[in-house]
C-alpha positions in Angstrom: 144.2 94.8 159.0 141.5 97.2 157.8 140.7 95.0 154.5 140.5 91.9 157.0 137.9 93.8 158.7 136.3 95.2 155.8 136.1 91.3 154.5 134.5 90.4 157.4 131.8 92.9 156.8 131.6 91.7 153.3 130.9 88.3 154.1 128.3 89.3 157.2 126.6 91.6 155.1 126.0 88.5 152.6 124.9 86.2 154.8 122.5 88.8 156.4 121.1 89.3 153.0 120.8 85.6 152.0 118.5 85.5 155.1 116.8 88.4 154.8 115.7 87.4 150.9 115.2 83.6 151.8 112.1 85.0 154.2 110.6 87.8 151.2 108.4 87.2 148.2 109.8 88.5 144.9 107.6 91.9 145.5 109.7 92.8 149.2 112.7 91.8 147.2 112.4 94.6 144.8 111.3 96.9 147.1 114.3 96.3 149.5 116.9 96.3 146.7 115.3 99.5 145.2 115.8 101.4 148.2 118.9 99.9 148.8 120.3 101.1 145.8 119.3 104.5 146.4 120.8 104.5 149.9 124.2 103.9 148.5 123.5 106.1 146.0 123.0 109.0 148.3 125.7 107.9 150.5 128.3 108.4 147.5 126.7 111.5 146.4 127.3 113.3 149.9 131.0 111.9 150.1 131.7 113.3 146.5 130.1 116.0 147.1 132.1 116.6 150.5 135.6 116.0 149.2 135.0 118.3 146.4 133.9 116.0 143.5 130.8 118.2 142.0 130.9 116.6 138.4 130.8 113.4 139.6 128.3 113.9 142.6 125.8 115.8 140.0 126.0 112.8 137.6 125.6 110.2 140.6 122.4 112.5 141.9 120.8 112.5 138.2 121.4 108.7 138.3 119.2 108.7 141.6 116.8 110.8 140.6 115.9 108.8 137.2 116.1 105.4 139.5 113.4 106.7 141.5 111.1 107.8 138.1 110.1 104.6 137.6 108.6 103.6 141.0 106.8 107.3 141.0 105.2 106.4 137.7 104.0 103.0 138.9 102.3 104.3 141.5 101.1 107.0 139.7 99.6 104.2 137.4 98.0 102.2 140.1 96.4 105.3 141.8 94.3 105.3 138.5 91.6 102.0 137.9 92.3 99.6 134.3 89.2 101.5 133.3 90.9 104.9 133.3 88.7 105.8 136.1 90.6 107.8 139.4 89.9 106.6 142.6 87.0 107.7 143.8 85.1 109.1 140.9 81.7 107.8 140.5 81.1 105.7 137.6 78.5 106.5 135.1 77.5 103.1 133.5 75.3 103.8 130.1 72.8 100.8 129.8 75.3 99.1 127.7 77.2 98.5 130.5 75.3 97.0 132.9 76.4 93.4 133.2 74.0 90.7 132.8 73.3 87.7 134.2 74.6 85.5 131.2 77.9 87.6 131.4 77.9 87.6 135.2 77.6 84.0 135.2 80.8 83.6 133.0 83.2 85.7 135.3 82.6 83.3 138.0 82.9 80.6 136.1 79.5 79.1 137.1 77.0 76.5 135.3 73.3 77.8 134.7 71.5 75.8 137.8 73.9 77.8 140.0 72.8 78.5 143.7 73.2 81.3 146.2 76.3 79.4 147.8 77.5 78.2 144.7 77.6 82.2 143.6 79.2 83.2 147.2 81.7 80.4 146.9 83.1 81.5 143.7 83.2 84.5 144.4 85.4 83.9 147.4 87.8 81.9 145.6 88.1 84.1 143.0 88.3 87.4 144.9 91.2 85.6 147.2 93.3 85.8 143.7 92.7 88.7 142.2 91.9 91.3 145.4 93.9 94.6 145.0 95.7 93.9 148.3 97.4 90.6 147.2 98.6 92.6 144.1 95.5 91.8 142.2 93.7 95.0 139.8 91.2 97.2 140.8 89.4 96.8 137.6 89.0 93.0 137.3 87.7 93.2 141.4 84.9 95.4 140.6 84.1 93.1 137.7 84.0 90.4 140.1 81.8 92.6 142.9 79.8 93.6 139.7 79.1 90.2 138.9 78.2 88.5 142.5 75.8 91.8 142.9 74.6 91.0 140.0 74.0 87.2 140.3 72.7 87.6 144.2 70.0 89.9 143.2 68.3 87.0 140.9 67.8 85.5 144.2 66.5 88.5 146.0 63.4 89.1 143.6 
């Protein structure tokens, strides 16, 4: 009787899932699956550890700790910009730098009689595919920003 209930589970606890992954994007998958792991994880560790199993309930909480490194690294990674700037520290552009309008005009992908919409336009569809928020970098955003500053000022003189 007890594995006829534990079946059961099983089988509910499947179909939850299929559901619950059918409705995700790939991102929300990992993330879910990730934690999940670590919640059984931790679950094992305190029963080995409660029925007297140290060795293995020291080698199951190394396990957890290295399967959290790698999501404490990524976001120790994307808390820094692609340009090895941190957030927030002010960028010091050398004249180099300083994007012209030839250069502007090729990240947004426009043709030289461009016009202010034209400029906003592309920007818009561009920034809706690369913005931070949708997974996008910080780096190639302020290139874009850069860029329709850049190309918008041309209008303003």
């Amino acid at each position: 009787m007890p594995y006829l209930i534990l079946v059961f589970g099983v089988i509910a606890a499947v179909f939850a899932a299929y559901h619950l992954f059918t409705k995700l994007s790939p991102q929300q998958i990992k993330y879910v699956l990730r934690y999940t792991f670590i919640l059984i994880i931790g679950v094992a560790l305190i029963f080995l550890a409660l029925t007297g199993r140290v060795v293995p309930a020291v080698i199951l909480g190394i396990v957890a700790i290295l399967s959290l490194y790698p999501f404490t690294y990524k976001r120790k990674k994307n808390a820094e910009d692609t340009d090895g700037r941190a957030e927030g520290q002010v960028n010091q552009k050398s004249h180099e730098d300083i994007m012209g309008q030839e250069e502007a005009r090729e990240i947004l992908g426009l043709d030289e009689g461009y016009t202010k919409t034209d400029v906003k336009n592309a920007y818009k569809r561009l920034m809706q595919k690369i913005h931070p928020d949708h997974d996008g970098s910080a780096g190639l955003a302020r290139k874009l920003n850069e860029a329709c500053d850049t190309l918008l000022k041309h209008f303003d003189d």
